[in-house]
N, C-alpha and C positions, 0 to 999 in steps of 0.2 A: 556735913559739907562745910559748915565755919571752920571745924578745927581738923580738915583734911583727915579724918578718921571714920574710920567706917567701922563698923561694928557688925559682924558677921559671925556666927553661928560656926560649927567645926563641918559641917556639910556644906556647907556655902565654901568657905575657904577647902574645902576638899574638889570644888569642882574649877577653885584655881590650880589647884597643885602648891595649895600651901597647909604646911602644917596645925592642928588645932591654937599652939598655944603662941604664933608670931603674929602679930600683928599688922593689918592691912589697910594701906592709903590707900586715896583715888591714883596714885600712880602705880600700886599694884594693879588694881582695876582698870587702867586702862594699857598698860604692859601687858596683861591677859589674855587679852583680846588677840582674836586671831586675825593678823595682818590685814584679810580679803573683809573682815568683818566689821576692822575699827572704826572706820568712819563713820558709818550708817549707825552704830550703836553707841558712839560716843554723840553724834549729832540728836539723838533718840532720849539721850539723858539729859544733855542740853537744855532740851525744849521742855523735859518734865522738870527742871530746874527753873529753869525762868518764869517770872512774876509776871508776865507779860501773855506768855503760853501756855502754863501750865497743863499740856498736855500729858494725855496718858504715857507711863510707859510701859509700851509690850512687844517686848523684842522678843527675837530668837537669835543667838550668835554662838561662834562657837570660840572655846578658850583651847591655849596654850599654857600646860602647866609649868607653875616658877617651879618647883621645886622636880618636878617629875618629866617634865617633856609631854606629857600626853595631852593630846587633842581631845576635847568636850564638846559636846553641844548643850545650852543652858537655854533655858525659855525664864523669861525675868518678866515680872506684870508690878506696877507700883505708880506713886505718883508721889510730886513735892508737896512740906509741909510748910507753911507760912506766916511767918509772923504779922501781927498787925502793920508794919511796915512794906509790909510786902518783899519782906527777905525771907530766901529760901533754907532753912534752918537743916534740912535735912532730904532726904527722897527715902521714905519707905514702901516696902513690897515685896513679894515674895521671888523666888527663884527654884528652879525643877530643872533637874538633870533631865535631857532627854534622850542621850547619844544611842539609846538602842533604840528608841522610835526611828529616828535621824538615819540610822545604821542600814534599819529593816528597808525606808523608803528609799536610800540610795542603791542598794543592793538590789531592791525590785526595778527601780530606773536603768540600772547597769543591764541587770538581764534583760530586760528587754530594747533597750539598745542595742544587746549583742544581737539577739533572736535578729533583730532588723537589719545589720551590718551583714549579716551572714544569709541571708537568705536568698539572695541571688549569687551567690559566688560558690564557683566549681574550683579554682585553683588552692591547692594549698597553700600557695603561701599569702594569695591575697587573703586565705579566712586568717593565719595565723599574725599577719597586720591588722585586719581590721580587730580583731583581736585587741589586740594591743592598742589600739589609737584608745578605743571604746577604754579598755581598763586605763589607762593612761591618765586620759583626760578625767576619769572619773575621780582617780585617787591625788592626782594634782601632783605627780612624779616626773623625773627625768625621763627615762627609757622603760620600755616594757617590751620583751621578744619572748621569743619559740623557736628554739634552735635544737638540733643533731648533738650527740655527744660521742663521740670517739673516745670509749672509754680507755684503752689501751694508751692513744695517743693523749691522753686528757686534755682534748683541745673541744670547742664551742664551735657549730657550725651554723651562722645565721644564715636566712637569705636574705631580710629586709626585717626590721623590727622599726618601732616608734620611739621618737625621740620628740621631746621639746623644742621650743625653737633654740638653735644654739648648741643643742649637742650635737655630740658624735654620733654616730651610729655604730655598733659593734659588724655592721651585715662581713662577715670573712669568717677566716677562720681565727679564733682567740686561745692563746694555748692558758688553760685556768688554773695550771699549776704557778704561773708569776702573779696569780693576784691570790694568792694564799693555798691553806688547806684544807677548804671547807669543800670543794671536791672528793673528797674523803667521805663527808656526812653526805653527799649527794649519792655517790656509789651504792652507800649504806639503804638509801632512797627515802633519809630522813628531811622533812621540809625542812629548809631552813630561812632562819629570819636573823639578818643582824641589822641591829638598830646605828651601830657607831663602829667602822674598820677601826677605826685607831687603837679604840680600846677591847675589843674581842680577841681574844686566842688565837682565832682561827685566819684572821686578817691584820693584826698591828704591823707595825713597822714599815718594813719599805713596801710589804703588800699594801696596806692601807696605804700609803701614797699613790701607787699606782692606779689603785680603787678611786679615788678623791680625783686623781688625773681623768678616768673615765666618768665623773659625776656620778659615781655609784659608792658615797660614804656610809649611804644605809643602803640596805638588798634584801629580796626575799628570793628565793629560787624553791621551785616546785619539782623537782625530778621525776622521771618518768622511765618507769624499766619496765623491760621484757626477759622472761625467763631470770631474771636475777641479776640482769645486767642494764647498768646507766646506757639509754639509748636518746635519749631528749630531757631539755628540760626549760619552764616557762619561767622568766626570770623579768622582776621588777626592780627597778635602781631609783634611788634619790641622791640627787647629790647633797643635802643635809645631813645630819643627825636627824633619824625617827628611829619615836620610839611607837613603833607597827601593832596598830591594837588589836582586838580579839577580831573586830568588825572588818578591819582593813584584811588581817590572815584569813578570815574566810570568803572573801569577797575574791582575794584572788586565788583561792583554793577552787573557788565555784568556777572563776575562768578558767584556770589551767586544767580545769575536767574535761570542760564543756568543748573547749577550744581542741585538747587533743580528739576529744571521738569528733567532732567536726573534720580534724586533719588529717585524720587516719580512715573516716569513710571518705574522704573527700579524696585520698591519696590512692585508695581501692578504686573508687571510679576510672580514677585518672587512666588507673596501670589496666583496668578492663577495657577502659576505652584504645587504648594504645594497642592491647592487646589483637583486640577485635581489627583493630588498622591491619596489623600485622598478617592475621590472620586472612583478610580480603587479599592485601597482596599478594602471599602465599598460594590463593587460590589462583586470582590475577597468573601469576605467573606459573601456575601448574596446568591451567588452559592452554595457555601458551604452549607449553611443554610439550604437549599432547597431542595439540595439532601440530608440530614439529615433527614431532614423532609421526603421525597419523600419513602427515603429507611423505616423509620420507618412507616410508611402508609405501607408501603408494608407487611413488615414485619406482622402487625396486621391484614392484609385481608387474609394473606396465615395463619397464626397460631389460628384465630379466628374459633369458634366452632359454632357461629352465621352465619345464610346461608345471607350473605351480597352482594348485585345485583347491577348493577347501568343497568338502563331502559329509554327507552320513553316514551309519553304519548299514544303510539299506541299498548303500551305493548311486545314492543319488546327488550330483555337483552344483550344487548352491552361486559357487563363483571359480571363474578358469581365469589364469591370465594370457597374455595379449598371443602367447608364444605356442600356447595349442591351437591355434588358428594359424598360425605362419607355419608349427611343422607339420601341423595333419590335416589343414585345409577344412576341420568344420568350422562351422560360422559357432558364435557365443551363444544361439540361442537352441541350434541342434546340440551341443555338449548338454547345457543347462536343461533342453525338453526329455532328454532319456537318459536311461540309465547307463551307470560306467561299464558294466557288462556289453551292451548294444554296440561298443567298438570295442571290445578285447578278444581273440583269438579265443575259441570253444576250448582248445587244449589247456588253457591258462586258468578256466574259472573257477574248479573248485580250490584250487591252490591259493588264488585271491581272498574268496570267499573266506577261505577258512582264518588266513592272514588279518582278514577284516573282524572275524568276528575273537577273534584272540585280544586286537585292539579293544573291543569293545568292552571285554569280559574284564582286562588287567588295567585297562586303563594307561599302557603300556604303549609308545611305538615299535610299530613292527615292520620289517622289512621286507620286500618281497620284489617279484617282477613279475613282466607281464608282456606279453604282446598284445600292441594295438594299431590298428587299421586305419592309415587313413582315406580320407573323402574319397580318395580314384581307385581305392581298391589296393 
């Protein structure tokens, strides 16, 4: 602390992102510090420095590496050393990487955030926002969606994805061949992670401008195929440089799993429920139909001047219509109480008869005639 030097061990300085053999001030230490972190930890060492406080210190924060980029989380336990003066000569104590404890805990946080974001919702695209709000706000990014891929047309189809406050939102259609060629690794259905547009292959130049223009200078993108073709894909943006760690690629591996079979049952309901609509109308309107049908049949048995019967093969008439009562004067209920023989001429019947039983054998209509009697004789 007198001689702004700190003396750190090559693990210690590894969990700045600085190399064994450079050397490290308190303004390394406190440039380390990760932005959300610095105060609360810089205020923390503070108080174990002062002669006055000499309180514990036992933080948890997490770092930003100088030399590497990579985000830590460190747990530090120690206290100041003092001189008879009561000057603080030094702060000794220890420090532990904890980033895969740190990791595990966020990770189970997220998932069960999701679990609860999703649990009431039937629309796809609100699961595939809240989706996104949840990883979003977890990983402290620009934008996070789930969008359609038109592989042919290599264009991005969102409907709604999350944004920070301040961004844009990609929700349209984005053709992905202007912000580079990493559409290519997507096709392939390889994850992809770039930490920096500027300087990657598959994004420099005036794609990484254009990248940097939609606050997406770091990106991961999850692809998602059927039968061997890009058909979706869940896409994370920052508008920094990151550099995307083991913990961060799996956390949103675990999303973009979890989130498509939410989207794709949730997409099956939809299309059953729709279906089933469809299907009621269908019927709705084949009732309809029916009775249209039903009434005009009727219509033409009561208005027809043709004496029209329906019978058995025992020759017995079940239903006459309105016109064998106007030409032969019996009532509906002497045709329907006896048989069709009981008014046809004796000369006529076995000819019938035998006509009758031909229909009945082929299953055939057959044709025939007849003499019949009416009511007066």
């Amino acid at each position: 602390v007198v001689n702004d030097r700190l003396i750190w061990p090559a693990r210690t300085k590894a969990m700045f992102g600085i190399s064994p053999d450079v050397p490290v001030t308190m303004t390394d230490f406190y440039n380390g510090l990760h932005p959300d972190d610095r105060e609360a930890t810089s205020a923390a060492y503070a108080a174990a420095a002062d002669p006055t406080a000499r309180a514990m210190y036992d933080v948890e924060y997490r770092t930003i590496g100088k030399e590497d980029g990579v985000e830590r989380w460190v747990a530090a336990k120690g206290r100041g050393v003092f001189d008879a003066t009561g000057r603080c000569l030094r702060v000794a104590g220890t420090v532990l990487e904890i980033s895969a404890r740190k990791a595990s805990e966020v990770r189970r946080a997220a998932l069960v955030d999701l679990a609860t974001a999703l649990e009431d919702l039937q629309g796809p695209a609100d699961i595939a926002e809240a989706a996104a709000r949840v990883l979003g706000e977890t990983l402290g990014v620009t934008r996070v969606g789930y969008g359609a891929i038109d592989q042919d047309a290599e264009t991005l189809h969102v409907d709604r994805d999350w944004t920070a406050p301040g961004v844009e939102t990609l929700a349209g259609v984005t053709p992905l061949r202007d912000y580079g060629s990493f559409i290519d690794s997507l096709k392939r259905g390889e994850f992809t992670a770039i930490a920096d547009a500027r300087v990657d292959s598959r994004t420099c130049g005036v794609a990484a401008e254009a990248l940097e223009a939609k606050a997406a200078r770091s990106f991961v993108n999850a692809p998602i195929l059927e039968r061997g073709r890009l058909v979706a894909v869940f896409f994370v943006n920052d508008g920094k440089v990151r550099n995307w760690s083991d913990a961060d690629l799996a956390l949103i591996r675990d999303f973009a799993e979890r989130t498509r079979s939410a989207y794709e049952r949730a997409r099956g309901e939809h299309a059953l429920r729709k279906s089933e609509a469809r299907l009621r109308e269908l019927n709705e309107t084949l009732e309809l139909q029916v009775e249209a049908r039903a009434a005009e049949r009727d219509r033409l048995w009561n208005l027809s001047q043709d004496m029209l019967a329906r019978a058995d093969y025992g020759g017995m008439m079940s239903a006459v219509s309105p016109a064998w009562t106007l030409v032969l004067g019996w009532s509906e209920r002497e045709l329907l109480s006896n048989g069709y023989a009981t008014f046809m001429h004796p000369d006529d019947a076995q000819s019938t008869l035998a006509a009758i039983a031909n229909m009945q054998n082929t299953g055939q209509p057959t044709r025939f005639e007849n003499r019949i009697s009416t009511r007066d004789g």
